[in-house]
C-alpha positions as CSV (number, residue, x, y, z in Angstrom):
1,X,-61.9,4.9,83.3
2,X,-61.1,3.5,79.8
3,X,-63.6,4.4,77.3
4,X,-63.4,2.3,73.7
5,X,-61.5,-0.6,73.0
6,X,-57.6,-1.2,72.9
7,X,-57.6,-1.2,68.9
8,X,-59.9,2.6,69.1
9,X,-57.6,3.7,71.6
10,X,-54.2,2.7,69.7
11,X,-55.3,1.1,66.3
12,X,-53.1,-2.5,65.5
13,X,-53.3,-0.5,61.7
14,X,-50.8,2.8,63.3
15,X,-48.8,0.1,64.9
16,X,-48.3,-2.1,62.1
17,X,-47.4,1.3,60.3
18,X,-44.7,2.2,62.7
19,X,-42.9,-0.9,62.6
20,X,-43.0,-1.1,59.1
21,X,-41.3,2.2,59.3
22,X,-38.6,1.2,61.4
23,X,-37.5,-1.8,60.3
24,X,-37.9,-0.4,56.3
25,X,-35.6,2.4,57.8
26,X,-32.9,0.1,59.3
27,X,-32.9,-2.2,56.4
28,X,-32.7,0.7,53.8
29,X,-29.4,2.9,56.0
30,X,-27.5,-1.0,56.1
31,X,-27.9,-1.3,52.8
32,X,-26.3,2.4,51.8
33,X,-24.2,1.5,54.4
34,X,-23.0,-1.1,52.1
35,X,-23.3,-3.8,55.7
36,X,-25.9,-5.8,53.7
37,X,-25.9,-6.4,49.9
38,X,-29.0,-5.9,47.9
39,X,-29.9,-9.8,47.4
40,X,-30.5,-9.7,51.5
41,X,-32.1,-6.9,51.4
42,X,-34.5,-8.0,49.4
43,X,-34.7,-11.1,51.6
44,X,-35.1,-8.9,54.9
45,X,-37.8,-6.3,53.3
46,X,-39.8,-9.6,52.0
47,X,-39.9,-11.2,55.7
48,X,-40.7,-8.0,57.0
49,X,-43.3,-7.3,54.7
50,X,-44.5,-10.7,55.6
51,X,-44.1,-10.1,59.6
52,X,-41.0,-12.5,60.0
53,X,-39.9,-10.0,62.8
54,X,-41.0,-8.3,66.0
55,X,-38.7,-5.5,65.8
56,X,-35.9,-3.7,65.5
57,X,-33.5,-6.0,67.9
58,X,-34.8,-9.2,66.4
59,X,-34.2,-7.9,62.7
60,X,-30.7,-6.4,63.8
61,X,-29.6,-9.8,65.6
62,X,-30.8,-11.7,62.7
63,X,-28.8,-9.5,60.6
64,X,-25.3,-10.3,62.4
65,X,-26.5,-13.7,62.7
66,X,-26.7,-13.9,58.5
67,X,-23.3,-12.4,58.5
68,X,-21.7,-14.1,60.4
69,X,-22.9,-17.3,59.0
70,X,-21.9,-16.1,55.6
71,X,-18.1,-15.3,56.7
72,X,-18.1,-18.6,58.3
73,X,-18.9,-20.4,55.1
74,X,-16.5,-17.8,53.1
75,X,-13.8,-18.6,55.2
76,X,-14.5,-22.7,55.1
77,X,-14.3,-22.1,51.7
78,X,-11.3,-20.4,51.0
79,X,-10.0,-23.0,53.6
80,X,-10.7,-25.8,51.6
81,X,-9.8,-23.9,48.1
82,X,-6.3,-23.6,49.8
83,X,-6.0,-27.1,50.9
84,X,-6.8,-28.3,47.2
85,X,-4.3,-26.2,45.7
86,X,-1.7,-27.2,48.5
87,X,-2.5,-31.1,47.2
88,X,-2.6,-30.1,43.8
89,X,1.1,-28.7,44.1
90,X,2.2,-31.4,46.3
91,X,1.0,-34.1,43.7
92,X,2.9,-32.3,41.2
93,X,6.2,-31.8,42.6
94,X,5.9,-35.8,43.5
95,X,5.3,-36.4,39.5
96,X,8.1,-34.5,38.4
97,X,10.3,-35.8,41.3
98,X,9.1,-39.5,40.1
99,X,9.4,-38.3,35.9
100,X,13.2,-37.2,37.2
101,X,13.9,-40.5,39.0
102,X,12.7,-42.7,36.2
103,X,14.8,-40.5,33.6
104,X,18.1,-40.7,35.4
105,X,17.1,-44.4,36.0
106,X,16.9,-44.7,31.9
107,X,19.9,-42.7,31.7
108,X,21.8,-44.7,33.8
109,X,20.5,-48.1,32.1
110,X,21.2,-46.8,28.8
111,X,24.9,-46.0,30.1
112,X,25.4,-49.6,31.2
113,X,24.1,-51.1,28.3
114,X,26.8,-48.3,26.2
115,X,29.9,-50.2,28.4
């Protein structure tokens, strides 16, 4: 037989405390770990703090989930930096292939106009 209630037995307080623990713990060894920077950390500890996870697993998957979201914009980015530059370059070598054209048409005007 069971005597006192589930919170005398196991208080929700000693829970709450252990959780805290764990997921503080896991947050802090990524961060030395240098697998989060200290801007999500921050994020992380507040939603914690603020019971934005259940435990451990959810906290770690939302952790690779962040990541991997922000090497996914990273690498749209650099994509898209590299296609402007390739433009930028292709728009120049057409100017000075146009400047060249119009020169040697000039040239060749002022030539006729010699003879």
């Amino acid at each position: 037989k069971r005597k006192g209630t589930a919170n005398a037995r196991m208080p929700q307080k000693v829970l709450w405390i252990r959780r805290m623990r764990v997921l503080r713990r896991l947050l802090r060894r990524y961060r030395e770990a240098k697998k989060i920077d200290k801007h999500l950390y921050h994020e992380l500890y507040m939603k914690c703090k603020g019971n934005g996870f259940k435990n451990k697993r959810v906290l770690m998957e939302h952790i690779h989930k962040r990541k991997a979201e922000k090497a996914r914009s990273k690498m749209l980015s650099d994509q898209a930096e590299a296609r402007r530059n390739k433009v930028k370059e292709a728009r120049k070598r057409r100017e000075d292939r146009i400047a060249q054209k119009r020169a040697e048409l000039i040239k060749s005007f002022a030539k006729d106009d010699e003879a």
